[in-house]
N, C-alpha and C positions, 0 to 999 in steps of 0.2 A: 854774867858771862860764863861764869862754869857750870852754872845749871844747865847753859844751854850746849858747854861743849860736850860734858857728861850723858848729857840725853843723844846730842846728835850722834857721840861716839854708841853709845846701846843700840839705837837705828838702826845704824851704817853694818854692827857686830849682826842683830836680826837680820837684815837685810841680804849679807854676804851668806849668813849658814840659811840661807831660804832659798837661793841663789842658787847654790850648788846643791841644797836637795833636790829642786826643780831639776837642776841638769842631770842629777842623776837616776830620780823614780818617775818610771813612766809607764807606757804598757810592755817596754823592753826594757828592764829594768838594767843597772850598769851598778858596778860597786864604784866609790867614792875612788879607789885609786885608776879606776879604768878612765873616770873621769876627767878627772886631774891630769892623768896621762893623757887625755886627747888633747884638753884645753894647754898642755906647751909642747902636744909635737913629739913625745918621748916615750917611742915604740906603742903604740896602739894601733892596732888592727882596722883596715879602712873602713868597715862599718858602722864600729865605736865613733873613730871621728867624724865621720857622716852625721851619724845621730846626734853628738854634741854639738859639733861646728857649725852645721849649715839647718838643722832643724829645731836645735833646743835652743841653741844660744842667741840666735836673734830672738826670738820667740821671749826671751828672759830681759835680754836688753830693752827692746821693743816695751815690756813691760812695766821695767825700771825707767824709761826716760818720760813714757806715757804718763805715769803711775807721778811723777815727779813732778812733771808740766803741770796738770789738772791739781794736782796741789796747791803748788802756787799758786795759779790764776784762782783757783777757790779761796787764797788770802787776798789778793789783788781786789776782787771783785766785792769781796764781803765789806771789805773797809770801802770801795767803791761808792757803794751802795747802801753803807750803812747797815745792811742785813744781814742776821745768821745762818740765814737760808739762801743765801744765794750761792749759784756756781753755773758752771757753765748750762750743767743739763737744766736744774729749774727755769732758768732763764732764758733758755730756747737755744741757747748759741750751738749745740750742740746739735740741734735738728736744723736750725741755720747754715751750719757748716755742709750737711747731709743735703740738702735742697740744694745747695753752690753746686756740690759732685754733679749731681742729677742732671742739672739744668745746663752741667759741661756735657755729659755722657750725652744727652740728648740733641743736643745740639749739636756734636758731631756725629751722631747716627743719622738725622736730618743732611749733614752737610755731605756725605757720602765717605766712599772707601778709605780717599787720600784722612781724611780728617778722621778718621778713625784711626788709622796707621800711624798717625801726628801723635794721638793722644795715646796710644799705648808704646809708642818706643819713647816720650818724654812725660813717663807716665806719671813718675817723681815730682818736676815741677808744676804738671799744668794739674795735678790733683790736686797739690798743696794749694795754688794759689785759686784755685775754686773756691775750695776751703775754707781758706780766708777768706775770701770775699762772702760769703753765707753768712760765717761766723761775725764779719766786721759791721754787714748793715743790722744784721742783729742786736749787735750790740750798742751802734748808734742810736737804732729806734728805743732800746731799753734807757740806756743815759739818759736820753730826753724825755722818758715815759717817770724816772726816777723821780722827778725833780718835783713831780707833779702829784704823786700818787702813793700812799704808805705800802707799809713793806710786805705788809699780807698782801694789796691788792697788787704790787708787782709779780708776786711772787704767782698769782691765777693769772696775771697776765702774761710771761711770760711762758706758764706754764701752756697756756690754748695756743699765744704762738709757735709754741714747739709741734703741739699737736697740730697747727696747720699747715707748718713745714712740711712733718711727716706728710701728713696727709698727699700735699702736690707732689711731692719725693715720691708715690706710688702711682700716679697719675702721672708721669712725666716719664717714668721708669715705663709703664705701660706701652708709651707709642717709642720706646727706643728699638732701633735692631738690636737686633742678638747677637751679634757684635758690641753692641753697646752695653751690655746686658753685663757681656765677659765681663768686659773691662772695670764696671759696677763690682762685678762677681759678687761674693756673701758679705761684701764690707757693711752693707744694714742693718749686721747684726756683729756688735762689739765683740772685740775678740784680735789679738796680738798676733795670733799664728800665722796670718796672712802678711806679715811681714818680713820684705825677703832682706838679705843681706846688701842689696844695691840700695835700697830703699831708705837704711838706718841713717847714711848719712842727710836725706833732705827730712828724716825727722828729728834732728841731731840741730842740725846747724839753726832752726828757727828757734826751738827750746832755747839754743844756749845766748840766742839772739834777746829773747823775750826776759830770762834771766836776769840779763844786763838792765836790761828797760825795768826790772823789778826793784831789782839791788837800789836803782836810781831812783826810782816814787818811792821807797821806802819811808822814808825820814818826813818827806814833808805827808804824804798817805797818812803817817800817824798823829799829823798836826789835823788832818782833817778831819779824824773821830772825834773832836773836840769842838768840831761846828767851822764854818765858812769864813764867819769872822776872826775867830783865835787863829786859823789858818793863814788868814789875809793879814794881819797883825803882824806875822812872826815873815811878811814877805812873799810867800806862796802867793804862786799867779793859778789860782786853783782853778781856772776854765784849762791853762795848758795843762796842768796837770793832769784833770780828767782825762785827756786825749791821749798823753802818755801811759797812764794805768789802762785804757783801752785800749792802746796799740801792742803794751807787755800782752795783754789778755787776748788780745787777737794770735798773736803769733806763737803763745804757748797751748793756746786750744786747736790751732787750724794744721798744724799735722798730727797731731793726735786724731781729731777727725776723720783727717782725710785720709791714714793707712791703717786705724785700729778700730774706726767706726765710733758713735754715740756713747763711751763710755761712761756710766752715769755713775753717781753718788761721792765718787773720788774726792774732786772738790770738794764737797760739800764735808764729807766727813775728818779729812787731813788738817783743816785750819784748827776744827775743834779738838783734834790729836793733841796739835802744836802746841794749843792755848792752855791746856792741861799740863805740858810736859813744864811750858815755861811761866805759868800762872802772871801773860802781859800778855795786855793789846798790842805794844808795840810791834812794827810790823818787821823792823829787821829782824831780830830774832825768831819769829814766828816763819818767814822763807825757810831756814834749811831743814828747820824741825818739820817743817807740811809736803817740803822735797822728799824730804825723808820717808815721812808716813805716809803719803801718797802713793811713793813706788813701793814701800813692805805690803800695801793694801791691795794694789794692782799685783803685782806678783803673788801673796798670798790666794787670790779669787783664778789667780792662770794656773796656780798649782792643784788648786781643787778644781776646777773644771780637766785637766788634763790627768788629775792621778787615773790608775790605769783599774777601770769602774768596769765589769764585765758584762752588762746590758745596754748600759744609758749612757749619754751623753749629756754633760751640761751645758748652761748658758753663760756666758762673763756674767751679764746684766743680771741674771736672777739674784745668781750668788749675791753681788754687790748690792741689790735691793733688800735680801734680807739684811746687813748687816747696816746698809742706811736708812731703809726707813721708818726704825724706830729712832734713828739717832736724831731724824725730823720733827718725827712725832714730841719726841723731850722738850726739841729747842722750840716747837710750837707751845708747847702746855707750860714751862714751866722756866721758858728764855727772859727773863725783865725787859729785852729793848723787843719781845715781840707784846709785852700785855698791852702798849698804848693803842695798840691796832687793833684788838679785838673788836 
């Protein structure tokens, strides 16, 4: 237990001095007290606060609660699933989630003006629960694809279903109006900036929804690394279970989705942050540590994409791929619960 407060406390200390460099280097660069002075109100000049309050700061949050969700569902999923490689993006839920948008955006450019009007003044919920909905049948088809099939071969399975999400996500995106288009806007491509201040709350309250659903599979989740039987033993009704570590994993993935776009490798690399910091499977402990390293990891990839770079522009997703997949590549060559698969 102090290993683990020790470590969450170093996170949290990283976390907060990344936080505030974010808020404060950019292509208008601000010094740390001009900063601080916006963020409580205490004589700063209204462009200063502009910049911090309504540009950088959601942009920072956005990233922290993102960064935090995909964490966790990447512990949730892995003990799920029994795999070291699972999360949301390998497993498609995240081009699942992308194909829900689409197929909302689409469907009200079909259904005309009113329903376009619909969806962009209730653009918070009906985006989210698109979202969801992408993310949830996805994840159904994977659960029951699990049960069936090893962890290499989930892992190409999931991955071609991703790629044929996408796929109709561009083909559906195609015959939308341009109205529909907006509404879409650049969300295809990951990235926190697009997050406005009305927004943080309906990507707030599902997280801290999904959280609860986490905190609660916890205990018996780690009876299940131990096999179905030892699970069933100790009392675990491990089919409800399943549907609970799915339902956590639906609603910490599906507004991350649906206002920050596909962001990939998060998941995937925060559990094995965790598991290093706290050398256990077990899965409570393993939550605040991959909360933790989730959001330093998303925040870290927002600060580098946005330092103030005088030709180019970056990607969230590239960033984030160089740094996950070698972390893939390791846990393919040299994971023990991947050699039976080979």
């Amino acid at each position: 237990m102090a290993r683990v407060t020790i470590s969450s406390a170093l996170l949290l200390a990283a976390l907060l001095a990344l936080a505030l460099y974010t808020l404060t280097y950019g292509q208008i660069g601000l010094t740390v007290s001009e900063t601080l002075a916006a963020l409580t109100g205490s004589g700063s000049d209204e462009m200063t606060s502009q910049i911090v309050n309504e540009i950088r700061l959601p942009r920072v949050l956005a990233a922290i609660l993102a960064g935090g969700a995909l964490g966790i569902a990447g512990v949730l999923m892995q003990a799920l699933f029994r795999n070291p490689v699972a999360d949301a993006w390998s497993l498609g839920l995240l081009a699942g989630g992308q194909f829900g948008v689409a197929l909302t955006v689409t469907a009200a450019a079909f259904a005309g003006p009113d329903a376009i009007s619909f969806l962009t003044m209730f653009a918070g919920p009906s985006i989210t629960v698109a979202a969801a909905a992408g993310v949830a049948a996805t994840a159904a088809v994977m659960l029951a694809l699990g049960r069936r099939v090893g962890a290499i071969t989930l892992l190409v399975v999931g991955l071609m279903l991703g790629f044929t999400a996408q796929g109709l996500t561009s083909v559906l995106l195609h015959f939308a109006a341009r109205a529909g288009g907006r509404v879409y806007g650049g969300w295809s491509d990951a990235s926190f900036a697009g997050v406005e201040p009305a927004n943080l709350p309906w990507l707030a309250l599902p997280i801290l929804i999904g959280l609860g659903l986490a905190v609660v599979t916890a205990k018996p989740l780690t009876s299940l690394l131990l096999g179905e039987t030892y699970a069933k033993s100790l009392g675990v009704r491990v089919g409800v279970l399943r549907w609970l570590a799915l339902a956590a994993t639906v609603v910490l993935v599906a507004p991350v989705v649906a206002f920050c776009g596909p962001v990939s490798f998060i998941g995937l690399i925060a559990p094995h942050v965790a598991r290093a910091f706290t050398n256990s499977a077990r899965i409570m402990p393993l939550l605040p540590l991959a909360g933790l390293g989730g959001a330093l990891l998303a925040l870290a990839g927002d600060a580098i994409v946005h330092a103030p770079w005088e030709q180019h522009f970056l990607h969230l997703n590239a960033i984030l791929a160089i740094l996950g997949a070698p972390v893939v590549i390791l846990i393919l060559v040299f994971s023990p619960a991947m050699r039976g698969w080979r």
